[in-house]
N, C-alpha and C positions, 0 to 999 in steps of 0.2 A: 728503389725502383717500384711504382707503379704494379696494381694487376695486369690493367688496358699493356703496357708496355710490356711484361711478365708475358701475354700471351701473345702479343705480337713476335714475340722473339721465339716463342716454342713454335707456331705458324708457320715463320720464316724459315726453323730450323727444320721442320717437317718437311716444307718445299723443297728445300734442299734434298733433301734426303731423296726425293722421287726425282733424281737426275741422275745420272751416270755418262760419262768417256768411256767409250769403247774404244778400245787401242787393237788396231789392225797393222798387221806386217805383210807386207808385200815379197810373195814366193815366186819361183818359177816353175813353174810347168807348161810342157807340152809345148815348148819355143814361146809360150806367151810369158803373162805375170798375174795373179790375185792377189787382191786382199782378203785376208783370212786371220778371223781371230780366234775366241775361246769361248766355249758354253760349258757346265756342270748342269751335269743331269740326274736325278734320283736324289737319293739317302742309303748310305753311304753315297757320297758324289762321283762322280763318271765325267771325266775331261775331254771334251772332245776338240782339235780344229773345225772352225767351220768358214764358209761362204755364208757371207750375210747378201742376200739374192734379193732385191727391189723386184725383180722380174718371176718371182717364185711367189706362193702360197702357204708354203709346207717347211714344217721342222722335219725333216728325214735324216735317218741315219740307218748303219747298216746294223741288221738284229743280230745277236749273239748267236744263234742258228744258221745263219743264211751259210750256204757252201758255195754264192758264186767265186771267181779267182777276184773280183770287184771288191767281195767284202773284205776277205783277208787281209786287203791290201793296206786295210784302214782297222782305227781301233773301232772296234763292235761294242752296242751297246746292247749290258748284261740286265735287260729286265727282273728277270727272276733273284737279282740282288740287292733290288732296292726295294725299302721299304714302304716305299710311297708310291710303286708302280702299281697303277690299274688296267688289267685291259679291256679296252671296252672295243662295242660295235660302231657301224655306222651312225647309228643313233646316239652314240653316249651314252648308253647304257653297260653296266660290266659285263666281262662274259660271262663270271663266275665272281657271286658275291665273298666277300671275307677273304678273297684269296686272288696271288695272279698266275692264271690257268697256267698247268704244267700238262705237257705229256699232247695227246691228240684230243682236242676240242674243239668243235664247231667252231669257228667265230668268222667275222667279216675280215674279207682283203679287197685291199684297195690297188689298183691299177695306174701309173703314175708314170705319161710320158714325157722326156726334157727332150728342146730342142734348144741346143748352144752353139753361140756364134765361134766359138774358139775350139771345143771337145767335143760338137756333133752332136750325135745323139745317145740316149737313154733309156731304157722301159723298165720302173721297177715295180717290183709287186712287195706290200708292205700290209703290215698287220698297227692295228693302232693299240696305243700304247700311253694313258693319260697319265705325264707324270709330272714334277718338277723341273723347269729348264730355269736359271740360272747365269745372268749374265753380270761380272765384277768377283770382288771376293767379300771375305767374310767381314770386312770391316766396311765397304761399300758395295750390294747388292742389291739387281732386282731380278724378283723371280717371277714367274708367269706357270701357273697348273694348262698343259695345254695339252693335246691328242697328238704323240708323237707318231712320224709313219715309220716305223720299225721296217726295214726292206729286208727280208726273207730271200731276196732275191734282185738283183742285179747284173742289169745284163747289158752287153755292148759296149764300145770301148769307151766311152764318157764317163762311166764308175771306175775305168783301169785307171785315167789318166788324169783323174781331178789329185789336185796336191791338197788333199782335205778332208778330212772324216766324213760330214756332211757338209746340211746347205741348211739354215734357218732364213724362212721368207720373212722378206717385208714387205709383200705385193699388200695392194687392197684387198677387201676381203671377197670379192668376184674369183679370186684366184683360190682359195683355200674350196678343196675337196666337200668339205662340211667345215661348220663352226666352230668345231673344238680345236679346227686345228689352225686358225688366224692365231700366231704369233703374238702379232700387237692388240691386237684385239681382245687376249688374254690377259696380256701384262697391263692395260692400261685399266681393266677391269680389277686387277689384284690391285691396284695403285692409281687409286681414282685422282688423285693429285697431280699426278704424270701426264703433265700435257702431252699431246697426243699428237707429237710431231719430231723430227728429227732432223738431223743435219749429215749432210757427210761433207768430210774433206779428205782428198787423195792425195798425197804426196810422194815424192820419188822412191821411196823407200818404205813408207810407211802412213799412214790414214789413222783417222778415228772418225767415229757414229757418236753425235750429241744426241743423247737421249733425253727430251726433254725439254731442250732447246737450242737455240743456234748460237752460235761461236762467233761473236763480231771481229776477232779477233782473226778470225780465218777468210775476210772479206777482206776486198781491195775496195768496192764499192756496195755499195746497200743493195738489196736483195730486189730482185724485178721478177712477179708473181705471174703465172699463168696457169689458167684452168686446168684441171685433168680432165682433156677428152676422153670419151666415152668411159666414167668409170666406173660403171658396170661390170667392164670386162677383168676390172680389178686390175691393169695394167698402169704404175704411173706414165703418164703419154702426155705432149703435147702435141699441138697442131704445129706444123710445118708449112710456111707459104711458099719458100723455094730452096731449092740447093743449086750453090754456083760452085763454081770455079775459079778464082779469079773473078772478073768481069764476067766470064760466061757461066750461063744458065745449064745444067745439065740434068736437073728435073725439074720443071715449071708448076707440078704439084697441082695442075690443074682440075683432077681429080681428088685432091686431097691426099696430104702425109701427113705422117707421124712419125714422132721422136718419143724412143721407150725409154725410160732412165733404166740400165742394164748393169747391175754391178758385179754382173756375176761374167759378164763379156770384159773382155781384154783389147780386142779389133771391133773398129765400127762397123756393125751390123745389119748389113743390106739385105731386104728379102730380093728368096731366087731370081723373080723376073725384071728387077731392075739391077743385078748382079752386072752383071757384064757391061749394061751403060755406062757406069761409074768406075767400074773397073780397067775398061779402054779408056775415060778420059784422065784417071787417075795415074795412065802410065807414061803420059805425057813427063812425068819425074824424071831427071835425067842425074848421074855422077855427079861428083866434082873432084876435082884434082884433089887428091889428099884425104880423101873420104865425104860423107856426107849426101845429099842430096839437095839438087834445086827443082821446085816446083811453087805453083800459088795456093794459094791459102783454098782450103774446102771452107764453105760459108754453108752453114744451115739458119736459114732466115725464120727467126721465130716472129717477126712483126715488131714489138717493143723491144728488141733486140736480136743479136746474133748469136751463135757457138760458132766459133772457128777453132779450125784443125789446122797447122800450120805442117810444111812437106813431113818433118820428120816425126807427125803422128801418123800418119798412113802408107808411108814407103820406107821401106829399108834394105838391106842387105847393099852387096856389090851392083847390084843394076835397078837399083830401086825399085823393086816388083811392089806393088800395092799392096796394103795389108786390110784385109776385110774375110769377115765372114760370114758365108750364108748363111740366111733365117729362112727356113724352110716352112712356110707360113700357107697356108689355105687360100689363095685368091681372091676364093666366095667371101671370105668375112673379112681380108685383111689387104689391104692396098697400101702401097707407097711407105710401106713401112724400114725405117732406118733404128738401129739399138745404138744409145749412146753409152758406150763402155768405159771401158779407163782411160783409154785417147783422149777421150772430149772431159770426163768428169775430171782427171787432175789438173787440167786448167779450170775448172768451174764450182765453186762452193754451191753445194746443193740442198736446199730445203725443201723436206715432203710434211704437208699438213694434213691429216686425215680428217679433223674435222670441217676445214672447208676444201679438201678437195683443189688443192694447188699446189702446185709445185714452183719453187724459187729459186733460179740463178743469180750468181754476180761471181764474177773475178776471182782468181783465187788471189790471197793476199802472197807473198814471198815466204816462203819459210827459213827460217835460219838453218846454215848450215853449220856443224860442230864441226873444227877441226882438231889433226891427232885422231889417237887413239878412242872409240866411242864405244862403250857397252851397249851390247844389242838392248831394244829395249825391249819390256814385259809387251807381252802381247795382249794380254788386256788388263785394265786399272780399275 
């Protein structure tokens, strides 16, 4: 074998190596469902479940301190036993050099409020915490050094009733508090080879996050790309030109909408003052003998194509009561805004690109089902 060929193949094997499957399982809480897989964090490593949140900024977890009834609930993460914990300030600076502050010490807290379409709301207050986050094992891993928000404190029912340790964002970097704590933004910095895009695929049961690249294999059809509006705000978004109903029209988006990619939502996600429009037309769902629901198809018209919701993504139970939840959004800045959560994304293979700034649907392809007996699977690979 050739050198040229010799390094083409060590090249090749390198590239590989900056990819990773992240295997998600699909739980339940709070009447809904997530996906939720697995991060290690520190030295000695620290397991956490988490929410991988497109709609979030922040690596949060709850600190080994905090006394709300929110942390307990969930395994806490023990800074002061890893060896690779830094704490730093706002700035990225430590608080105390050679060491990670014990006992009472000045340092910066940060303020961090959620709003969720499925768990309400949030407010936590969190100390950062610059360490190793960790996503695969040790035979395939990639790690990112990033400012975790350590939360001290959690409050309100949203920390009681998440089925999840934390929440690792994937938003743009408009959404991360300061710099050290973008996510991807870290790991693609440790792992300059790691293109710097992803994939998700949701499945009934179960999902994974392509790190690195997309999964043709999880398409029905090739991938149809659309800008991220405004992203600035660090929110993946597209433009919206209408949402039907069937044949009819029940926001003409004449003012302009938006569609959030929302992976951290369960129920399609309507801000407050279009709530109720869509909510009355969506009740139009009526029974059917033997169970189920008949209604038309929700149509959100992205231009170059659609997402459709078909009845039994948005009504359920005995009388088909519509399933959506409020986004509790600021008016001033935020108009016509819809979150597209696990409803619409497990019909839809989704690609987010952060160096141009687009996001890409198509189809999801069918997944096989295993019958018999099936071992659960590893939560992540």
């Amino acid at each position: 074998m050739s050198l040229l060929s010799m390094s083409l193949l060590a090249l090749a094997a390198l590239a590989a190596a900056d990819r990773l499957v992240v295997r998600l399982q699909r739980v339940p809480g709070n009447g809904t469902h997530f996906y939720v897989g697995r991060v290690s964090v520190g030295e000695p490593k620290q397991s956490f479940s988490v929410l991988f949140d497109t709609a979030s900024g922040h690596v949060l977890l709850p600190h080994g301190a905090c006394k709300s009834p929110a942390c307990h609930k969930h395994q806490r993460f023990l800074p002061w036993k890893s060896s690779t914990a830094v704490g730093v300030n706002s700035n990225g600076l430590p608080v105390q050099t050679n060491q990670y502050p014990v006992g009472k010490v000045r340092r910066d807290a940060v303020n961090l409020e959620f709003s969720q379409a499925d768990l309400g709301e949030g407010v936590a207050e969190a100390v950062l915490v610059k360490d190793k986050v960790c996503l695969g094992t040790d035979l395939n891993q990639l790690c990112a050094n990033v400012d975790v928000m350590a939360a001290v404190s959690m409050e309100k029912s949203m920390f009681e009733e998440m089925p999840y340790d934390g929440i690792v964002g994937l938003g743009l970097g408009g959404l991360s508090a300061e710099a050290g704590s973008d996510f991807v933004g870290s790991l693609t910095a440790m792992h300059p080879l790691l293109p710097p895009q992803i994939g998700l695929s949701l499945g009934a049961q179960s999902g994974e996050i392509y790190l690195g690249y997309q999964e043709v294999s999880r398409m029905a059809q090739d991938l149809t790309w659309f800008p991220v509006l405004h992203p600035e705000d660090g929110f993946w978004e597209v433009s919206v030109q209408a949402v039907r109903l069937g044949n009819r029209t029940v926001d003409s988006c004449e003012s302009g909408c938006r569609g959030i990619i929302d992976t951290g939502a369960s129920r399609l996600g309507v801000q407050r003052e279009n709530f109720e429009v869509l909510r009355s037309a969506l009740s139009t769902a009526s029974p059917l003998v033997g169970g189920g629901c008949r209604g038309e198809d929700l149509i959100f018209d992205l231009g170059k194509m659609a997402l459709t919701l078909r009845v039994e993504d948005y009504a359920a139970g005995n009388s088909c009561t519509p399933q959506l939840g409020a986004l509790e959004l600021d008016p001033k800045d935020f108009h016509g805004v819809y979150a597209f959560g696990e409803a619409t994304l497990r019909h839809y293979y989704t690609a987010l690109d952060w160096t141009s700034r687009r996001i890409g649907f198509a189809p999801a392809a069918k997944r096989r089902v295993s019958l018999g007996r099936e071992k659960m699977a590893p939560i992540y690979a």
